[in-house]
C-alpha positions in Angstrom: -7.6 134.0 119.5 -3.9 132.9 119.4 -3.1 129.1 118.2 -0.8 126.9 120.1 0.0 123.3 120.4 2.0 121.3 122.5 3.2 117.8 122.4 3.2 116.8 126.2 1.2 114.0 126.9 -2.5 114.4 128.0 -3.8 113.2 130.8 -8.0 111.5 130.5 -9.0 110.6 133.9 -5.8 110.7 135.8 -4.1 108.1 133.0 -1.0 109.9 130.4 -1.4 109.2 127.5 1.4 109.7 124.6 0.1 113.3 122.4 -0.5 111.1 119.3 -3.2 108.6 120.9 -5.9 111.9 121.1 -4.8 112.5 117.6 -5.1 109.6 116.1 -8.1 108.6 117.7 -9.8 111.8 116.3 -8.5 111.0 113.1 -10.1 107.8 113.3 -13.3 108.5 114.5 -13.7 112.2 113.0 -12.3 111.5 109.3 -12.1 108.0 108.7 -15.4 106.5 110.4 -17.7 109.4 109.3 -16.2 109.1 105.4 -17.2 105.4 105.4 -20.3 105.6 106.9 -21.1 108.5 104.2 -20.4 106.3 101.3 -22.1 103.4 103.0 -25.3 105.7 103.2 -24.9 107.3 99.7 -24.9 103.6 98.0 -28.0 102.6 100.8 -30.0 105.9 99.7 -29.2 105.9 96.2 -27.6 108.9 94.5 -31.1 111.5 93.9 -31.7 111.0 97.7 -28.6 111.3 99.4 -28.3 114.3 97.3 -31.2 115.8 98.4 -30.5 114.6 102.1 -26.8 115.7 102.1 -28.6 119.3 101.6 -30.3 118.9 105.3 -26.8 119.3 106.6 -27.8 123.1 106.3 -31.0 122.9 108.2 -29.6 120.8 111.2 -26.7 123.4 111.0 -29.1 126.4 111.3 -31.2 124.0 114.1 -28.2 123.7 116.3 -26.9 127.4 116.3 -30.6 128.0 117.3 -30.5 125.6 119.9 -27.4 125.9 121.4 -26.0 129.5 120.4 -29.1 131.5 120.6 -28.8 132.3 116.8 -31.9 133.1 115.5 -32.5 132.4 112.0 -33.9 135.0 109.6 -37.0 134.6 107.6 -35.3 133.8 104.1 -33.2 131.3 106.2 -36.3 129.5 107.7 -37.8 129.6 103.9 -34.7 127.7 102.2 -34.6 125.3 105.0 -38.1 124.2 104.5 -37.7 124.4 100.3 -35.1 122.1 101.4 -36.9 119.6 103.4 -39.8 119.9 100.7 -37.1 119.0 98.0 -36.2 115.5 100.3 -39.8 114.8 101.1 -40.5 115.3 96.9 -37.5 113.2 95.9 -38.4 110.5 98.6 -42.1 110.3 97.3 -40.5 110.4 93.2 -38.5 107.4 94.4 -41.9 105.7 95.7 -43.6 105.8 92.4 -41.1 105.0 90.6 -41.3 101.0 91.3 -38.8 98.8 92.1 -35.2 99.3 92.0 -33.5 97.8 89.1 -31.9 94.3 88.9 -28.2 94.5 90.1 -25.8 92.1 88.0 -24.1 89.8 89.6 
C-alpha cells in the first residue's frame, strides 16, 4: 500500500480548512486527551486494578476484530481472554475485602 501525504487544505462539509487543523485536532484528541484520561483512571482505580484492567485492552481488541472483521478467535485466544477477565474480576473482589483505602496525607 504506498504512503503519501499532501499538505493542501481539506475540505469537512464544503468548509477548507488549513492541513494543520485535522492534525492538530487528532493530536489533541487521539494523544493528549486519551493520555490524561489514562492517568486520571489509573490514580481513580488504583494501581493492582488498572493493571489488571489495562490487560482487557486485549479482549476488547480480539471482540472488535470478531465483530467487525470477521476474525474469528481461536480456542487458546478465547481461553486467555477469559483468564484475563477472571484475573480483573479476582483483583476487583481482593480489593473488596481488603477494607477501606488508606488515609491520604494532606
Amino acid at each position: 500500500m504506498p504512503l503519501t501525504y499532501s499538505t493542501a487544505s481539506p475540505v469537512y462539509a464544503g468548509t477548507e480548512v488549513p492541513w494543520w487543523l485535522p492534525v492538530l485536532g487528532l493530536g489533541i484528541v487521539t494523544a493528549g486527551f486519551a493520555y490524561v484520561a489514562g492517568i486520571a483512571a489509573g490514580r481513580l482505580l488504583g494501581p493492582r486494578l488498572s493493571s489488571f484492567v489495562g490487560l482487557f485492552e486485549v479482549v476488547a481488541a480480539i471482540g472488535f476484530a470478531w465483530l467487525l472483521l470477521g476474525e474469528l478467535p481461536r480456542p487458546v485466544q478465547l481461553v486467555g481472554g477469559v483468564l484475563i477477565l477472571a484475573g480483573v474480576v479476582a483483583v476487583q473482589a481482593g480489593e473488596k475485602r481488603s477494607g477501606a483505602a488508606p488515609a491520604r496525607e494532606p
